[in-house]
C-alpha positions as CSV (number, residue, x, y, z in Angstrom):
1,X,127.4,132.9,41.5
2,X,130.1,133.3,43.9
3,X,128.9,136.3,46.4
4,X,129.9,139.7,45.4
5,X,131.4,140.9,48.8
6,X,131.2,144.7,48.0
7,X,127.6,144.5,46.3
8,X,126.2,143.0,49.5
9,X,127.7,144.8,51.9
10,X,126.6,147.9,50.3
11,X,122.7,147.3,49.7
12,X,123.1,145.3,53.4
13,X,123.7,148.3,55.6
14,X,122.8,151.6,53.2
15,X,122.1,153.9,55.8
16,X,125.4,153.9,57.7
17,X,127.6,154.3,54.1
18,X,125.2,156.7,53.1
19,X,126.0,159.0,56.7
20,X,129.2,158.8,55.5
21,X,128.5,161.0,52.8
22,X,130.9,158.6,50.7
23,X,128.1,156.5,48.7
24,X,125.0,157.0,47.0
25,X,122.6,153.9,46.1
26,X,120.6,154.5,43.1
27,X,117.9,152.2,41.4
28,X,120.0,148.4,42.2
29,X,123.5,150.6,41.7
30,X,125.9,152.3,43.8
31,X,128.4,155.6,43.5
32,X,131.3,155.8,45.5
33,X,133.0,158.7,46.3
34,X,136.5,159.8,47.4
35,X,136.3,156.2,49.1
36,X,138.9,154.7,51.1
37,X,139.8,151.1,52.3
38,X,140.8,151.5,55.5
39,X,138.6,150.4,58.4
40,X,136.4,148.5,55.8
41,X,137.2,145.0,56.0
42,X,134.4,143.7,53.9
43,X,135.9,145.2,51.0
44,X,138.9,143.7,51.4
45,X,137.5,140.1,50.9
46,X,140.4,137.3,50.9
47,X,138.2,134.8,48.6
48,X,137.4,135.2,45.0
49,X,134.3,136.7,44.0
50,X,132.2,137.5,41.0
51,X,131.0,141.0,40.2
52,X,126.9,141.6,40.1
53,X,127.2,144.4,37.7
54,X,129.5,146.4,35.7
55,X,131.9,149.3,37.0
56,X,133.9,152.3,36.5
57,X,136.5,153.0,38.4
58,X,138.8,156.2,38.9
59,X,142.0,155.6,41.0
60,X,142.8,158.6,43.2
61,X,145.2,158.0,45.8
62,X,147.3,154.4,46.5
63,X,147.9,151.5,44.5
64,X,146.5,147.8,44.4
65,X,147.4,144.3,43.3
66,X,144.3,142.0,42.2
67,X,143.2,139.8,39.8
68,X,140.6,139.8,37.4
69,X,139.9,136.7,35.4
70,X,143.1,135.1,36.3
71,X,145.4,138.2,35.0
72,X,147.3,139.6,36.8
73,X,146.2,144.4,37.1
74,X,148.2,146.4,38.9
75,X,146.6,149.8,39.6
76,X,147.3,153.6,41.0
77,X,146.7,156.8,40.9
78,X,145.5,158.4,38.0
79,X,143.9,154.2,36.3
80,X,141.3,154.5,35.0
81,X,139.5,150.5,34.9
82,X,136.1,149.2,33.7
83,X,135.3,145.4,33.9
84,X,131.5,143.6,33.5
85,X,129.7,141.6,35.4
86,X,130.3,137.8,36.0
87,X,134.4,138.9,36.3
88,X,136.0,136.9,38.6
89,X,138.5,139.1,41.4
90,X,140.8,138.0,43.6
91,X,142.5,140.3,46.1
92,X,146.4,140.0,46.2
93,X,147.0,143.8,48.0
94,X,145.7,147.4,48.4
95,X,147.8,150.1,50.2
96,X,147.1,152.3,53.1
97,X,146.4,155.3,51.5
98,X,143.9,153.8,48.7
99,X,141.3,155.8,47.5
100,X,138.9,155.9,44.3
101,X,135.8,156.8,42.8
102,X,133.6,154.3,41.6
103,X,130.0,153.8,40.5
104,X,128.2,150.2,38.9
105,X,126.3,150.7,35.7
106,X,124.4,148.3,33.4
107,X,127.2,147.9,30.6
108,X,126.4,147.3,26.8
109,X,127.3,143.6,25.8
110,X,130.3,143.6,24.6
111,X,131.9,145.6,26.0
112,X,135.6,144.8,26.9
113,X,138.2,144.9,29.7
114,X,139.3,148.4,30.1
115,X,142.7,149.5,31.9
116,X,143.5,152.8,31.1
117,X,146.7,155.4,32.1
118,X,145.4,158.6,32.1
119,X,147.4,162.0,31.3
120,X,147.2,165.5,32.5
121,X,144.5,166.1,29.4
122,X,142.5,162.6,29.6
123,X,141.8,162.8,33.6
124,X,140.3,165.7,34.2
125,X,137.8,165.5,31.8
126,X,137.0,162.2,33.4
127,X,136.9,163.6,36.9
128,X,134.2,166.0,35.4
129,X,132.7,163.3,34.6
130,X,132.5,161.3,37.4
131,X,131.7,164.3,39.7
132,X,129.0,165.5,37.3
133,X,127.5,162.1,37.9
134,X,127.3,162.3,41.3
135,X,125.8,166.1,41.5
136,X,123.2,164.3,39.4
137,X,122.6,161.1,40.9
138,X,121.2,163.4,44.2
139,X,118.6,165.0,42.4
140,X,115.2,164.2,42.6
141,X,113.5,162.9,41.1
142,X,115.7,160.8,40.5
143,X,117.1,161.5,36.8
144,X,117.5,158.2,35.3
145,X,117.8,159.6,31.6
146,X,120.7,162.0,32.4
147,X,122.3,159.2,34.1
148,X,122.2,157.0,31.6
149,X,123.5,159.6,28.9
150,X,126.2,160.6,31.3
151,X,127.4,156.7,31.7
152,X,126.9,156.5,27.8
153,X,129.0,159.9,27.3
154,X,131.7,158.5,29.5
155,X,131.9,155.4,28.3
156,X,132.2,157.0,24.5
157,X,135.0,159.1,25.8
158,X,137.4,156.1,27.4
159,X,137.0,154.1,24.1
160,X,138.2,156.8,22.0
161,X,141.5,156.8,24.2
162,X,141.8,153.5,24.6
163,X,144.4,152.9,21.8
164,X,145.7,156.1,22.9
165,X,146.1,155.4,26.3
166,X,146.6,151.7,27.0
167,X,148.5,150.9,30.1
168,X,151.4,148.6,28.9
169,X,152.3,148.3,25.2
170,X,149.6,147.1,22.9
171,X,149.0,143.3,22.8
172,X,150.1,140.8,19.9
173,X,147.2,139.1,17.7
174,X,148.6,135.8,19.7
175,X,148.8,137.5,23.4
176,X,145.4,138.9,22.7
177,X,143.9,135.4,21.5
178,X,145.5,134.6,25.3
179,X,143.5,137.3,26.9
180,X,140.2,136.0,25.2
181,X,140.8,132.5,26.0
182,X,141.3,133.2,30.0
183,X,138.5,135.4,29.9
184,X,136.3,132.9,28.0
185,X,137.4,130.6,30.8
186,X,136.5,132.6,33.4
187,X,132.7,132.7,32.0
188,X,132.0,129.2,31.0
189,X,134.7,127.1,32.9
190,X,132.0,126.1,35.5
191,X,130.2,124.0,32.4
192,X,132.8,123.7,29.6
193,X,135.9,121.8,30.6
194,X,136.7,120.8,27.1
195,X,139.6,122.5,24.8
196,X,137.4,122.0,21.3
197,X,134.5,124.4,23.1
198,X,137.0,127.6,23.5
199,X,138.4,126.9,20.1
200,X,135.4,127.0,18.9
201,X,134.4,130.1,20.8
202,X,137.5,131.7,19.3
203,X,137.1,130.5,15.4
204,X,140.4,128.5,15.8
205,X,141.5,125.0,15.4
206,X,141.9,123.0,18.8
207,X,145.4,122.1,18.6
208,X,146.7,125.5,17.3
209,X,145.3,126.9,20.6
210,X,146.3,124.4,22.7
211,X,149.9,125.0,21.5
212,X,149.4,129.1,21.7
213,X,148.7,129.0,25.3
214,X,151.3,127.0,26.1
215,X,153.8,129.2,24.9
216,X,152.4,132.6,25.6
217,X,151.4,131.5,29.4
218,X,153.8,128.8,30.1
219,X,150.2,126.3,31.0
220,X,148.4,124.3,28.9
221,X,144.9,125.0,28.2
222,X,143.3,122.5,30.3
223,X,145.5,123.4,33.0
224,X,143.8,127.1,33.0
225,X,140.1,125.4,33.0
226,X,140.9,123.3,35.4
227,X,142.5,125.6,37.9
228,X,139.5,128.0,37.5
229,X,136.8,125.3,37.7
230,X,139.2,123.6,40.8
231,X,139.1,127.7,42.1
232,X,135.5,128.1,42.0
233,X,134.9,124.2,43.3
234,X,136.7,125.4,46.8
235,X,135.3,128.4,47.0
236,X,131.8,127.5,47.4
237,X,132.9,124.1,49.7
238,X,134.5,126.8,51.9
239,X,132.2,129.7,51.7
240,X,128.5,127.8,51.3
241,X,126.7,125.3,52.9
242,X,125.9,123.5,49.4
243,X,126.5,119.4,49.7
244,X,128.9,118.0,47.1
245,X,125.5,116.8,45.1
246,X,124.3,120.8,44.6
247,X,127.8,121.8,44.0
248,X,127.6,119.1,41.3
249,X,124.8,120.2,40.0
250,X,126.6,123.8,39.7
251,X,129.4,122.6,37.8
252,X,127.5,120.8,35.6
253,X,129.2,117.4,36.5
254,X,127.2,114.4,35.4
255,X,127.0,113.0,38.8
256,X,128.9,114.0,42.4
257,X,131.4,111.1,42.5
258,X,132.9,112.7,39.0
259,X,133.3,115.7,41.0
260,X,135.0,114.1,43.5
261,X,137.0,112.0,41.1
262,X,138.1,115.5,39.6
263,X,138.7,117.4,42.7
264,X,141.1,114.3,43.6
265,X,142.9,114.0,40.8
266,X,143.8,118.1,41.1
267,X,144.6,118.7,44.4
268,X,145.0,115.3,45.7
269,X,142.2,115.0,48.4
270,X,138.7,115.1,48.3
271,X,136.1,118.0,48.4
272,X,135.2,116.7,51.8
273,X,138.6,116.5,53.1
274,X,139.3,120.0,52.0
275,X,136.3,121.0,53.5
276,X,137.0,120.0,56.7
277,X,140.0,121.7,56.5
278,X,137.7,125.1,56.6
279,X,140.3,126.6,54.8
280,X,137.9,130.2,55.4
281,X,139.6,130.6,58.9
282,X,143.4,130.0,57.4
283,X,142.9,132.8,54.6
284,X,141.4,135.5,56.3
C-alpha cells in the first residue's frame, strides 16, 4: 500500500499534535479539530497516497483541489466529504486559509463516495455532531460504544441528504457506470489489467463498456488501468527502496521483464531509467 502520509505522521509524533490541542488519537483513529494546513508540510504530500482508514470530513474555512480515485473534487467551506480506505489521493492545491474538521472511523462495507453541499439547516446539525464527538472522544474511560453510535448516527444523517444535497447535478445511469468503473480501477488495477474483469465487476458486456468510457471520459478503458497501474508503478520506484522483482511481485506481473516491457511501452523508458531520474526531488 502506498504510504498514507497523514496516517503516519499522526501516530509518528502524537505528543506534539496532541499539545496543540488540535488532535485527539483514539484506539488506531484520529480526530482533528479546527485544523489548519499551514506550517504542516507532511500533510501536504506531493505523491499519491492511499488512505489506511475511512474518514469524515467537515470543511470550515478555504478551499482545495485533489483527487480521489482519479476524479477530479473540488472542496470549501461548508463540504461535507466521506471516502474509505484503499482511496487513492492526489494533491493538486489547498489555500492559505484551509481549515476542517476531521476524524477516521472503521466504515461499513459499502459504503460509497460522499460529497456533500451543506445548507444553513443540514450543517449545523452536523457540527453538533462532530463537536459532540470530540467532547466524547476525551472522556475516560474511553467510550468506545457512544463513539461508535455517534459515527453510526452521523453517518445515518448524511445518507438521508445525500439525494437532497449532492454537490453538482445528479449523475446519469451511464456517468455513474463511469464513476464505478474508475473507482473499481482504483482498487484492483494493481492485479486486473484486463477490460473483461471490470465488465464483469459491473454486470456488463465488455465492449459496451469499453465504448461507454470512451465517450463519457474521452479515454479508453485500458487507457484508465494503465495510467493508474503506470501511477502506482512510479510511485513506489520513487518513494521505496523495493527492486523491480518486489515491485513485480506487487503488481502481480508474471515475471519483472513484463513489467519492464509494460513500463516501456507507456512512458517510453524503463523503470530503472525513471528511477534514476529520482523524480521525488523534482515534485516536491
Amino acid at each position: 500500500m502506498l504510504k498514507d502520509t497523514i496516517n503516519n505522521e499522526l501516530f509518528r509524533n502524537p505528543d506534539f499534535w496532541r499539545q496543540s490541542g488540535e488532535l485527539f488519537l483514539f484506539e488506531g483513529h484520529f480526530f482533528l479539530r479546527n485544523f489548519h494546513f499551514s506550517s504542516r508540510n507532511f500533510l501536504m504530500p506531493t505523491q499519491p497516497y492511499k488512505l489506511q482508514e475511512a474518514r469524515v470530513v467537515l470543511v470550515k474555512k478555504g478551499h482545495a483541489h485533489y483527487k480521489f480515485n482519479l476524479t477530479d473534487q473540488h472542496f470549501e467551506a461548508g463540504d461535507l466529504v466521506v471516502f474509505l480506505s484503499d482511496t487513492l489521493v492526489e494533491k493538486e492545491g489547498i489555500s492559505g486559509d484551509f481549515e476542517f474538521d476531521a476524524f477516521s472511523f472503521d466504515a461499513t462495507p459499502g459504503e460509497p463516495f460522499i460529497h456533500l453541499r451543506l445548507n444553513e439547516q443540514t450543517r449545523p446539525i452536523v457540527e453538533q455532531h462532530m463537536s459532540l464527538l470530540w467532547d466524547i472522544v476525551h472522556e475516560t474511560p474511553y467510550p468506545r460504544d457512544n463513539v461508535q453510535l455517534l459515527t453510526q448516527s452521523l453517518m445515518h444523517y448524511i445518507r438521508q441528504h445525500i439525494g437532497l444535497r449532492i454537490v453538482n447535478r445528479p449523475l446519469s445511469r451511464r456517468e455513474d457506470t463511469v464513476r464505478r468503473f474508475l473507482n473499481l480501477v482504483s482498487q484492483y488495477a494493481t492485479q486486473e489489467r484486463n477490460i473483461p474483469f471490470y465488465a464483469n465487476q459491473l454486470c456488463i458486456e465488455h465492449h459496451y463498456l469499453s465504448t461507454l468510457i470512451k465517450q463519457v471520459s474521452g479515454k479508453t478503458a485500458m487507457q484508465w488501468i494503465n495510467q493508474t497501474a503506470i501511477k502506482e508503478i512510479k510511485v513506489w520506484l520513487a518513494y521505496s527502496d523495493e527492486n523491480i522483482a518486489q515491485i513485480s511481485s506487487r503488481m502481480h506481473f508474471s515475471c519483472p521483464a513484463s513489467l519492464s516491457k509494460f513500463f516501456k511501452r507507456e512512458t517510453g523508458m524503463t523503470p530503472m531509467e525513471y528511477r534514476e531520474m529520482r523524480p521525488i526531488d523534482s515534485e516536491r
